[in-house]
MARBA-3410 file (N, C-alpha, C, O; in Angstrom, 1 decimal):
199
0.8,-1.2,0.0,0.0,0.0,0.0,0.9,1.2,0.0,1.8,1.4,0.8 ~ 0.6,1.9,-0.8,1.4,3.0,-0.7,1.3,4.1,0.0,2.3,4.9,0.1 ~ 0.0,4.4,0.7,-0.1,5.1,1.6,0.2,4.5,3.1,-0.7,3.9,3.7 ~ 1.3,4.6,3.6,1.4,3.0,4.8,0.3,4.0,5.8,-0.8,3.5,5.7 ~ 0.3,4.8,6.3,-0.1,5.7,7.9,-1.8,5.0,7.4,-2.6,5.2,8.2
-2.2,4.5,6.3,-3.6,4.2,6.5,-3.7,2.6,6.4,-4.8,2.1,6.1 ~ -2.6,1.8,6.7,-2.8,0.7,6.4,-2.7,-0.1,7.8,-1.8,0.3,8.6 ~ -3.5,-1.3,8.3,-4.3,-1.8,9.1,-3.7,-3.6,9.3,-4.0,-4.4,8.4 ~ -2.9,-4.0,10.5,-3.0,-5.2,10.5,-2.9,-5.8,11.5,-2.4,-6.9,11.7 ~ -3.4,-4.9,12.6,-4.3,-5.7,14.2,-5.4,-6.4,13.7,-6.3,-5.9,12.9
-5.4,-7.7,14.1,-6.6,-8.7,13.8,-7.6,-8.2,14.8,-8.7,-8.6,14.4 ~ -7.7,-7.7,15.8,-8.7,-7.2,16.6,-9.7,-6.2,16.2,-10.8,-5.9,16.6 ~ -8.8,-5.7,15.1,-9.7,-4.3,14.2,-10.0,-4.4,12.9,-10.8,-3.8,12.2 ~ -9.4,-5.3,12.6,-10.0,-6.2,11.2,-11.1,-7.0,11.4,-12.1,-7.1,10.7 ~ -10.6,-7.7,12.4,-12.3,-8.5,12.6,-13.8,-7.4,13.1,-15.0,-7.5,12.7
-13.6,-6.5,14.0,-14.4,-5.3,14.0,-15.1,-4.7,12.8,-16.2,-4.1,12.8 ~ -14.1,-4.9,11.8,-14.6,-4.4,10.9,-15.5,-4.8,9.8,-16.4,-4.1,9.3 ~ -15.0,-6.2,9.5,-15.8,-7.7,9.4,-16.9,-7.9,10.0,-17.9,-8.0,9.3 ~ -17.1,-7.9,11.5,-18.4,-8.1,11.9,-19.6,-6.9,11.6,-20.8,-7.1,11.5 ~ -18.7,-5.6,11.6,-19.8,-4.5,11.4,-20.0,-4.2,9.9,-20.9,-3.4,9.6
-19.5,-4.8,9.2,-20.2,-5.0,7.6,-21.2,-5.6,7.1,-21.3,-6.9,7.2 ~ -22.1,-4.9,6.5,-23.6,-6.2,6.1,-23.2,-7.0,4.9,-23.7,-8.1,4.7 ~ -22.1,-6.5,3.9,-21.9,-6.8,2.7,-20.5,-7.0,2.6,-20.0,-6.8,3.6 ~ -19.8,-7.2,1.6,-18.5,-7.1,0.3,-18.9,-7.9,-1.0,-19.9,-8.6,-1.5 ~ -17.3,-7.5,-1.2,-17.4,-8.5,-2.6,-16.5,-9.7,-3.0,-15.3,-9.5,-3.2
-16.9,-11.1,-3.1,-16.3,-12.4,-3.0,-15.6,-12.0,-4.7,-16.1,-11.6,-5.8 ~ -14.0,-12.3,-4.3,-13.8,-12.6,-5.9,-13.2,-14.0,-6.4,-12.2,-14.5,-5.9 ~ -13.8,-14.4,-7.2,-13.0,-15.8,-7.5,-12.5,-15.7,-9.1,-12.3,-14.6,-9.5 ~ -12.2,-16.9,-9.9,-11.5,-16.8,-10.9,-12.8,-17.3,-11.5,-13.4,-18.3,-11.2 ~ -13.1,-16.0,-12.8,-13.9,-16.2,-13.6,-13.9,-17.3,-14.8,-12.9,-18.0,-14.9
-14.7,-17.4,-15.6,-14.8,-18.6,-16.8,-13.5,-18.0,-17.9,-12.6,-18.7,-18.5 ~ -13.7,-17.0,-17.9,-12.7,-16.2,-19.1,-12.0,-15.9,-18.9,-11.4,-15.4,-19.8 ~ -11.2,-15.8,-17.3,-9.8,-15.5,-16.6,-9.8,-14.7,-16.1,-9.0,-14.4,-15.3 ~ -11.5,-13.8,-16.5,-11.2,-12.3,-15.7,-11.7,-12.9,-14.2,-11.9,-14.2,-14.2 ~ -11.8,-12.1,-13.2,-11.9,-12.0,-12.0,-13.5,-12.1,-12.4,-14.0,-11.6,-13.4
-14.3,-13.0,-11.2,-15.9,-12.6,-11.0,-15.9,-12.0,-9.6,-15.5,-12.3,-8.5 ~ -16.8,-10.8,-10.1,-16.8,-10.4,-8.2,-18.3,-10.0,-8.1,-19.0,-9.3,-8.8 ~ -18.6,-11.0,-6.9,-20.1,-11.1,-6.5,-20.0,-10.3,-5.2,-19.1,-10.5,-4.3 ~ -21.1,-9.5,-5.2,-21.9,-8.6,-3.9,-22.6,-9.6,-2.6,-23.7,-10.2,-2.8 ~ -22.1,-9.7,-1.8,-23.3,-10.6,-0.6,-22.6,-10.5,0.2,-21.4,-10.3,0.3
-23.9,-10.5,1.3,-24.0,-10.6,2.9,-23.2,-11.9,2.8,-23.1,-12.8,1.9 ~ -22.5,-11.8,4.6,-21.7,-12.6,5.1,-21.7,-12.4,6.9,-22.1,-11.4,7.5 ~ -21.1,-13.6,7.4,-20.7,-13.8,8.4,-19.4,-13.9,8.7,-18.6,-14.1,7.8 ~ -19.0,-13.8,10.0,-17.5,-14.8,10.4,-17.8,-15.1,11.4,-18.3,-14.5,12.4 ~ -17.3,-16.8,11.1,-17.4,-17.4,12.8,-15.7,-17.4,12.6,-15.3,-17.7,11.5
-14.7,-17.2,13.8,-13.5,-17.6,13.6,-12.6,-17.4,12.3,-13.2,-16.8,11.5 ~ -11.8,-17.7,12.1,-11.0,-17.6,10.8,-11.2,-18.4,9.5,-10.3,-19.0,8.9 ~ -13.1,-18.4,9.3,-13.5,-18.4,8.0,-15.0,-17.2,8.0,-15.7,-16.9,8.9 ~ -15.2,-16.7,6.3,-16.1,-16.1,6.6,-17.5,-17.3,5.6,-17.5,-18.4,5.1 ~ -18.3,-16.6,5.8,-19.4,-17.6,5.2,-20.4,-16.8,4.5,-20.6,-15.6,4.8
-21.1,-17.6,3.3,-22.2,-17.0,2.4,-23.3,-17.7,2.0,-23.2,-18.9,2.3 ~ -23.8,-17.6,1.7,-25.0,-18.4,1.3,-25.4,-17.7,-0.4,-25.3,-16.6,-0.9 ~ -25.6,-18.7,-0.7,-25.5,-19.3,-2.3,-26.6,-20.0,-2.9,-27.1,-20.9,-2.2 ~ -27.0,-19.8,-4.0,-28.1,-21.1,-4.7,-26.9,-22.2,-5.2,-25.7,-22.0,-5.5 ~ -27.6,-23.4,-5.3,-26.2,-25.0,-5.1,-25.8,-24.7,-6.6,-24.8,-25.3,-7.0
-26.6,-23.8,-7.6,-26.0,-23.8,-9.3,-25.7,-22.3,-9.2,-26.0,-21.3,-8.5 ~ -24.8,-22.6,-10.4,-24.2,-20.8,-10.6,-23.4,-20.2,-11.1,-22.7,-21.0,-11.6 ~ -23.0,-19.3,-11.3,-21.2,-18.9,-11.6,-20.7,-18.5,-10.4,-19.5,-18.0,-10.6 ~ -21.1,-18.6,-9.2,-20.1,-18.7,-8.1,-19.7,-20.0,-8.1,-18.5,-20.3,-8.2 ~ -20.5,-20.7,-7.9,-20.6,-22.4,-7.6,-19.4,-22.6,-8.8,-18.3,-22.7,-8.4
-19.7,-22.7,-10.2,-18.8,-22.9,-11.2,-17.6,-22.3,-11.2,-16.8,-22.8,-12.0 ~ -17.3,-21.5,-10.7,-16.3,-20.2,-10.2,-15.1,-21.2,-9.5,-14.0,-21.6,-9.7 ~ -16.0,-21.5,-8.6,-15.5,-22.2,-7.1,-15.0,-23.7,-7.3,-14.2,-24.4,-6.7 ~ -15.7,-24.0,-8.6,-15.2,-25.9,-9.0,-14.0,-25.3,-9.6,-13.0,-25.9,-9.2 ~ -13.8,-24.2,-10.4,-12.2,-23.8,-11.3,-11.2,-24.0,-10.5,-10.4,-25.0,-10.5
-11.1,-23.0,-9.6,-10.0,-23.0,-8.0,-10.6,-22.8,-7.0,-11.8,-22.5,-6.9 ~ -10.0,-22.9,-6.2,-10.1,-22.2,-4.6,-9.9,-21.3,-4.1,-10.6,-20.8,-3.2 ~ -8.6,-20.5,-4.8,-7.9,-19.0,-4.0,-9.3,-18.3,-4.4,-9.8,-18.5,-5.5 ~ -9.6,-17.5,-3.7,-10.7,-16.3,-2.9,-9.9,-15.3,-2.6,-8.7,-15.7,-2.4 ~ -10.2,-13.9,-2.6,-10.2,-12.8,-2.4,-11.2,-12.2,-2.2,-12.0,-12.4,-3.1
-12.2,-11.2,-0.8,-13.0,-10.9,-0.6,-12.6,-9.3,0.2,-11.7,-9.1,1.0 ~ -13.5,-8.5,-0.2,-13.3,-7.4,0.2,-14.7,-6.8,0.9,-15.8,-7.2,0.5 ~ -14.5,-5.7,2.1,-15.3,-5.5,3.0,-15.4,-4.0,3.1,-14.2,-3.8,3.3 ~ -15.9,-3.0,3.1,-15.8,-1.6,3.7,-16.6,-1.1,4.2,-17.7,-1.3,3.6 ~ -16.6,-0.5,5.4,-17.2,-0.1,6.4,-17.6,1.4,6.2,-17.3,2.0,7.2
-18.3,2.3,5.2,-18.2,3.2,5.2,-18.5,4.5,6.4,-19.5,4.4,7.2 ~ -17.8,5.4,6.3,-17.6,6.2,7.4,-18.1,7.9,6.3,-18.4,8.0,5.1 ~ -18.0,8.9,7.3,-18.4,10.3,6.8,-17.7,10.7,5.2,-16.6,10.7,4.8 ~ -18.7,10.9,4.5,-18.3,12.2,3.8,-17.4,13.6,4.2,-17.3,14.0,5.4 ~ -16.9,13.9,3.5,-16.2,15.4,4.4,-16.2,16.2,3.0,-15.6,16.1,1.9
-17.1,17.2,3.6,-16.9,18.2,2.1,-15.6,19.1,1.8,-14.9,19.3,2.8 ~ -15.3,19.5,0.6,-14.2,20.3,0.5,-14.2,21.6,1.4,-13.3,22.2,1.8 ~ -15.9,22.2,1.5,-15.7,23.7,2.3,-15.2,23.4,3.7,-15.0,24.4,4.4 ~ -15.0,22.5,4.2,-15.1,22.4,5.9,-13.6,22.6,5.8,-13.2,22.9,7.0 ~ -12.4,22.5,5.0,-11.2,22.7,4.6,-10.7,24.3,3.8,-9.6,24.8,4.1
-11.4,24.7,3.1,-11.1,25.8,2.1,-12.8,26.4,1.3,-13.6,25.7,0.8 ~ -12.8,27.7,1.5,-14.1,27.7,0.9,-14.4,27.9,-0.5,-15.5,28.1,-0.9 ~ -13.2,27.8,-1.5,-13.5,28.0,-2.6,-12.8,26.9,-3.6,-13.1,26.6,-4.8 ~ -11.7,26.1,-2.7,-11.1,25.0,-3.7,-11.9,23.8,-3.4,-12.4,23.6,-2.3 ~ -12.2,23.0,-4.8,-12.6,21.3,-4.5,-11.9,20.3,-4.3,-12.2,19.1,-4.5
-10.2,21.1,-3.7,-9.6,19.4,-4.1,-9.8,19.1,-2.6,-9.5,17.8,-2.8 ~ -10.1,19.3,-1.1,-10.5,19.1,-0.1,-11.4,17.6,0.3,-11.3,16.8,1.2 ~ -12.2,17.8,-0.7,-13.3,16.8,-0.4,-12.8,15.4,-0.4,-12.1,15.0,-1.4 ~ -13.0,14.7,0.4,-12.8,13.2,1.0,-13.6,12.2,1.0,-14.6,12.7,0.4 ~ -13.8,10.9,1.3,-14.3,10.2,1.9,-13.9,9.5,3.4,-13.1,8.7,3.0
-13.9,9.4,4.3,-13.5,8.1,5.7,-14.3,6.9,5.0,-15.2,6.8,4.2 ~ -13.3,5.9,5.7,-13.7,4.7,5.8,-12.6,3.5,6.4,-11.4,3.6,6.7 ~ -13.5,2.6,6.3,-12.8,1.2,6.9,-12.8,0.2,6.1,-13.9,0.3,5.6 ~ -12.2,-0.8,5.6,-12.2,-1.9,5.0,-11.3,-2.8,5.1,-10.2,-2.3,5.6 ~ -11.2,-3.7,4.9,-10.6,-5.3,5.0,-10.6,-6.3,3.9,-11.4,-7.1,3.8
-9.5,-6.2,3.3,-9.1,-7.6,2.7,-8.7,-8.9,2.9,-7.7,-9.0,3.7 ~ -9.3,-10.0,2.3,-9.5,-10.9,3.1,-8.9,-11.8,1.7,-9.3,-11.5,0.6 ~ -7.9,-12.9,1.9,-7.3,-13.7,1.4,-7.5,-15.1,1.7,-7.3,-15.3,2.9 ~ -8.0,-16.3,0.9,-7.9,-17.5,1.4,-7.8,-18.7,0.3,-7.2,-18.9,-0.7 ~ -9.0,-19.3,1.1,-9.1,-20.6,-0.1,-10.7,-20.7,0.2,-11.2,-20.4,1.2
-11.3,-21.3,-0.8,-13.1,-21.1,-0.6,-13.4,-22.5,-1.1,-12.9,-23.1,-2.0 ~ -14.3,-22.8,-0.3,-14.6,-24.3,-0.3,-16.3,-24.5,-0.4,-17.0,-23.4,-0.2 ~ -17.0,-25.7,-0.7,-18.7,-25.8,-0.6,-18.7,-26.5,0.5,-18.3,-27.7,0.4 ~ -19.4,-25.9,1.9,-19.4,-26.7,2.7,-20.6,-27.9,2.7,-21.8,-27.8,2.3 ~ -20.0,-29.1,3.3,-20.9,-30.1,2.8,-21.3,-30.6,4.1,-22.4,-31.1,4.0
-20.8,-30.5,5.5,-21.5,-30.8,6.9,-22.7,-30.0,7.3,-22.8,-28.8,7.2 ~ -23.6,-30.9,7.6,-24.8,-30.0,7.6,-24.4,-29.1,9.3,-24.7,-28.0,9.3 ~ -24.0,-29.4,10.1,-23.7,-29.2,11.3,-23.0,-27.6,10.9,-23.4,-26.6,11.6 ~ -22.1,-27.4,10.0,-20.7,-26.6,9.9,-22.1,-25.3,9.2,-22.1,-24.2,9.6 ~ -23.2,-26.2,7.9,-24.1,-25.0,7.5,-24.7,-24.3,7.7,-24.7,-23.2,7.1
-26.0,-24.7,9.5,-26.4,-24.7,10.2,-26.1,-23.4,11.1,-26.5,-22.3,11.3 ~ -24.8,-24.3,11.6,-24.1,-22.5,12.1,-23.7,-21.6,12.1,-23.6,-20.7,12.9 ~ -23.4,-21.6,10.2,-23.2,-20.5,9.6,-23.9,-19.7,9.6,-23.7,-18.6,10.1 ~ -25.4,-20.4,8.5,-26.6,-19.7,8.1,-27.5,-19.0,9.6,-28.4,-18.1,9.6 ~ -26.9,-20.2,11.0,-27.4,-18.9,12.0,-27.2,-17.9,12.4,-28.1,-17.2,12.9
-25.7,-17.4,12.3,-24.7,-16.7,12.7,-25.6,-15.5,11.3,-26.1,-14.4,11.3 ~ -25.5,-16.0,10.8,-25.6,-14.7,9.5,-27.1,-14.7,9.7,-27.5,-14.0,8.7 ~ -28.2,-15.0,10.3,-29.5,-14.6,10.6,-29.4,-13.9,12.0,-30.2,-13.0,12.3 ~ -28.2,-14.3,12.7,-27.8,-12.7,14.4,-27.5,-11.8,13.4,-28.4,-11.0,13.1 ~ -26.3,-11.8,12.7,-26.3,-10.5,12.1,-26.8,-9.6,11.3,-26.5,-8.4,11.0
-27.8,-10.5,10.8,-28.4,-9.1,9.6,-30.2,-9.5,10.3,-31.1,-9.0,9.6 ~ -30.4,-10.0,11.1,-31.7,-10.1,12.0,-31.1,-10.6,13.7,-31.2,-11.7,14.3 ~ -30.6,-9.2,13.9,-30.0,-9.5,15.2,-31.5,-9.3,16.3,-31.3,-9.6,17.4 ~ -32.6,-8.7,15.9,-33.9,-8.8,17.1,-34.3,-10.6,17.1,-35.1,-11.1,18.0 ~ -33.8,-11.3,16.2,-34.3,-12.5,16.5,-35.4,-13.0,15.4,-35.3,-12.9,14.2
-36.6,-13.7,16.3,-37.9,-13.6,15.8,-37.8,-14.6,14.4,-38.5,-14.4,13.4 ~ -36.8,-15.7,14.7,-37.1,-16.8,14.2,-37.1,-18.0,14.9,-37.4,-18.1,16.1 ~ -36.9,-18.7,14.4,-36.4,-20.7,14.9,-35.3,-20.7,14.5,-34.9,-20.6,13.4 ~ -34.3,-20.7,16.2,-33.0,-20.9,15.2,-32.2,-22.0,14.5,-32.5,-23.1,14.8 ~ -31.7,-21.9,13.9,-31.3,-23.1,12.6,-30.2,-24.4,13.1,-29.0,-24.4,13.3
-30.8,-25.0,13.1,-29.9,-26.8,13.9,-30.1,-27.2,12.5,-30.9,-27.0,11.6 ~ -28.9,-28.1,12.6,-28.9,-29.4,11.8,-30.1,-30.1,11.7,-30.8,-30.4,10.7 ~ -30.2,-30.5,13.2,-31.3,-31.7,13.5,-32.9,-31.2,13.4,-33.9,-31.8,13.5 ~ -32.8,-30.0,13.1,-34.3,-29.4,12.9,-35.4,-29.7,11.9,-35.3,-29.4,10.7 ~ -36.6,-30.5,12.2,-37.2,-31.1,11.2,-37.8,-29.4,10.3,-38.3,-29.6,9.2
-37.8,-28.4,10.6,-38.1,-27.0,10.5,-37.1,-26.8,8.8,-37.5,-26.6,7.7 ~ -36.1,-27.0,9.1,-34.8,-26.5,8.3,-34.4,-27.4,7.6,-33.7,-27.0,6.7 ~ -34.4,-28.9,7.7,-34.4,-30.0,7.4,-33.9,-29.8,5.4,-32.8,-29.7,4.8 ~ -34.5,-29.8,5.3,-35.3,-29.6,3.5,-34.0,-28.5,3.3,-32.9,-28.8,2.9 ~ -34.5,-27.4,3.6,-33.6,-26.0,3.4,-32.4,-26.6,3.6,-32.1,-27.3,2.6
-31.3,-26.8,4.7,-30.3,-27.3,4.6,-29.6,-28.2,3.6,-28.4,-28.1,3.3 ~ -30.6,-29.3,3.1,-29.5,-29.6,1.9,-29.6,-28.9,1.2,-28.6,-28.1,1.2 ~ -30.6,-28.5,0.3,-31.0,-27.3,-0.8,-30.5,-26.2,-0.9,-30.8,-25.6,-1.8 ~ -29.6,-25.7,0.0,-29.1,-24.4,-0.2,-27.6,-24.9,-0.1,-27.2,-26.0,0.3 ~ -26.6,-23.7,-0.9,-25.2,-23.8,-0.5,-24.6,-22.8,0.2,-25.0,-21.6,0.0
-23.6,-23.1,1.3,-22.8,-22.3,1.9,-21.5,-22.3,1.3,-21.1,-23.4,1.0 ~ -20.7,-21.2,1.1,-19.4,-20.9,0.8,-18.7,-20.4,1.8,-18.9,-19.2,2.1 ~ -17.6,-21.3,2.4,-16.9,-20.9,3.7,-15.7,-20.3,2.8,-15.5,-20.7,1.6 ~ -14.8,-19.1,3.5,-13.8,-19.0,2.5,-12.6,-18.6,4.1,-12.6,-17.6,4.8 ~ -11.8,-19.6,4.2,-10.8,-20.1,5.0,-9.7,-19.0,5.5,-8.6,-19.0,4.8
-9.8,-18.3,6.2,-8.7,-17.1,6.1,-7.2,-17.3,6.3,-6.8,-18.1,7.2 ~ -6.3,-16.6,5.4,-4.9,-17.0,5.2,-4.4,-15.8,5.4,-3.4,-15.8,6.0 ~ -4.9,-14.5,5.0,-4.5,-13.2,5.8,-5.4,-12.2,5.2,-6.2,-12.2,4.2 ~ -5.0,-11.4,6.2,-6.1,-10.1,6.2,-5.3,-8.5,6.1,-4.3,-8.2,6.8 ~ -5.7,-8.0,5.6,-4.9,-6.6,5.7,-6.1,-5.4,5.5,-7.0,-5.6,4.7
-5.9,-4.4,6.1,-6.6,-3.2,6.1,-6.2,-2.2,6.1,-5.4,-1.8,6.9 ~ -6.8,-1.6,5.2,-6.9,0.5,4.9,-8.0,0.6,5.9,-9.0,-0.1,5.9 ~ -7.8,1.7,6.7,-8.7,2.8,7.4,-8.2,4.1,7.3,-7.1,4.4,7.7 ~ -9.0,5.0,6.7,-9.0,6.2,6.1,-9.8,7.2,7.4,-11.0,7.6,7.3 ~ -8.8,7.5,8.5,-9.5,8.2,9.2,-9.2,9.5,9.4,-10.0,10.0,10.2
-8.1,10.4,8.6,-7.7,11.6,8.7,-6.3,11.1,9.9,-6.1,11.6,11.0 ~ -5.7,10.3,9.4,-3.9,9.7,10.1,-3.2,10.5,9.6,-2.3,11.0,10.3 ~ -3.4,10.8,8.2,-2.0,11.5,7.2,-2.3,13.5,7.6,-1.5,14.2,7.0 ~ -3.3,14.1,8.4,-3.7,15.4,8.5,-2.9,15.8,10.1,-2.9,15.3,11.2 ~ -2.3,16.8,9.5,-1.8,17.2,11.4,-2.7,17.6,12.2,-3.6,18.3,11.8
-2.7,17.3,13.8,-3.3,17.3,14.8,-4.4,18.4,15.0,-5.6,18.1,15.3 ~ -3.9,19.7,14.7,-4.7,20.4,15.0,-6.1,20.8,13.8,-7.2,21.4,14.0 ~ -5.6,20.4,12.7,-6.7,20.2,11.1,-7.2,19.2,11.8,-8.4,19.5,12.1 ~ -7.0,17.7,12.2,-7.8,17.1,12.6,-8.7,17.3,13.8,-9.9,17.1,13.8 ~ -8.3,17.7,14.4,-9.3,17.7,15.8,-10.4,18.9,15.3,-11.7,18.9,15.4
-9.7,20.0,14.7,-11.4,20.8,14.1,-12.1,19.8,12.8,-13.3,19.9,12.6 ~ -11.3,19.1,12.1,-12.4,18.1,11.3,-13.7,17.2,12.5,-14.9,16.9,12.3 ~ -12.9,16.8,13.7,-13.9,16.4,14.2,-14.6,17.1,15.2,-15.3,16.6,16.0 ~ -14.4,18.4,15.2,-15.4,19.6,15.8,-16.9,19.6,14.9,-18.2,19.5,15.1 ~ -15.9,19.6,13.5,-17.3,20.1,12.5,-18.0,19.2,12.2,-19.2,19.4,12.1
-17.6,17.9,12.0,-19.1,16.4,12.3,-18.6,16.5,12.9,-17.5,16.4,12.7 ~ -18.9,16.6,14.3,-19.5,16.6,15.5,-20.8,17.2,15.2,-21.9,16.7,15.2 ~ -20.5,18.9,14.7,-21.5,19.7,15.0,-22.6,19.2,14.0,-23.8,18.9,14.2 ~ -22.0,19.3,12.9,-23.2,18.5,11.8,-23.8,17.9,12.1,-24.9,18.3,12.6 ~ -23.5,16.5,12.2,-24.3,16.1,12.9,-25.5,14.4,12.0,-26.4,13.7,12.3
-24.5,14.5,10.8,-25.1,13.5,10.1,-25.1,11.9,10.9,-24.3,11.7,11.8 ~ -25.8,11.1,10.6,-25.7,9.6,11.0,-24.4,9.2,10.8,-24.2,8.9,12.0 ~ -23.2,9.0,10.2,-22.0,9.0,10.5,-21.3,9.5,10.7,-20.1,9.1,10.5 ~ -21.6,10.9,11.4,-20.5,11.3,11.7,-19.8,11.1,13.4,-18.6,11.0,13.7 ~ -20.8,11.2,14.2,-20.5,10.7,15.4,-19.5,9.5,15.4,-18.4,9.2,16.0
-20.0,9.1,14.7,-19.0,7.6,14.4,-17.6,7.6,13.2,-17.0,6.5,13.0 ~ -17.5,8.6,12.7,-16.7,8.7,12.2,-15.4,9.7,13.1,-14.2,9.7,12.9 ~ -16.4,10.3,14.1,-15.5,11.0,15.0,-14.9,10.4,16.1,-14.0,11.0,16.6 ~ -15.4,9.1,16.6,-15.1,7.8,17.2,-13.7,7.3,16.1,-12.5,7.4,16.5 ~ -14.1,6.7,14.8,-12.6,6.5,14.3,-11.5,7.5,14.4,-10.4,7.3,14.8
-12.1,8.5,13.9,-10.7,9.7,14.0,-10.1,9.2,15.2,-9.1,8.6,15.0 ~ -10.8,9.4,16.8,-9.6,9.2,17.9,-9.0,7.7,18.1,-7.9,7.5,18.7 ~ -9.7,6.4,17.4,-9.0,5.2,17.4,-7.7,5.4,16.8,-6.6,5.2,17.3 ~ -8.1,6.0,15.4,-6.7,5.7,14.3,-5.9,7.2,14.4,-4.9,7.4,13.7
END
């Protein structure tokens, strides 16, 4: 990476970043050599992440070619307009954020036990109030669904992260960037002003 002051490789803040993502994008080796990169929700239990899949497909067919996986995650954080910096130049304007690259090997998981936990884990996260049956193996409920659906575990071999939190701005430009969202006051900015003082 060539900007190093924004690059990321505490596994404690990569997986934070991981768990607080609804989405990325899985890439595997396409039919034609190019790269396929598919959009979906995910989980992580431990050092694999997981997806859920229909059992045909060009992921599925993707996944019979090789194994090596590449999957990318970002956590997006504030906008920052150019005037909060200068009021008449545009080169000012920014984005924050977080993200995570994820390297491995991706596999069709075939234990119904291994699917089960996946597909519950990823029903906490993106229906964390609950207000289902949760998903066992042994469930005559899920029974059916479990074979019929596919999960794609993809095995983690390493992880590295960009977080773009205003690291490369001196101290005192930053702390009034996070004066002014503060004051703003948009849905991410409170929490973008939470990253500012992590990173």
């Amino acid at each position: 990476m060539r900007r190093k002051e924004f690059e990321v490789f505490d596994e404690c803040d990569l997986e934070r970043v991981l768990d607080a993502a609804d989405w990325g994008v899985l890439g595997l080796l396409g039919k034609t050599g190019r790269p396929l990169l598919v959009p979906l929700n995910f989980t992580r239990l431990g050092r694999s992440l997981y997806f859920h899949s229909a059992p045909a497909g060009e992921k599925i067919d993707a996944l019979r070619r090789g194994k090596a996986a590449t999957f990318v995650a970002v956590r997006p954080l504030a906008l920052v307009p150019s005037y909060f910096f200068d009021e008449a130049r545009a080169c000012g304007a920014t984005s924050f954020f977080e993200s995570v690259v994820v390297k491995g090997r991706a596999r069709l998981v075939g234990e119904l036990e291994e699917k089960a936990r996946a597909l519950q884990a990823l029903m906490v996260k993106l229906q964390p109030e609950g207000k289902h049956e949760p998903i066992r193996a042994g469930s005559p409920l899920y029974r059916a669904a479990l074979r019929g659906v596919a999960v794609i575990a993809l095995d983690i071999e390493t992880m590295t992260g960009k977080f773009k939190v205003g690291q490369n701005m001196p101290a005192a430009k930053r702390a009034r960037l996070r004066r002014r969202l503060l004051a703003r006051g948009r849905p991410l900015d409170r929490e973008t002003a939470r990253a500012m003082r992590r990173g």
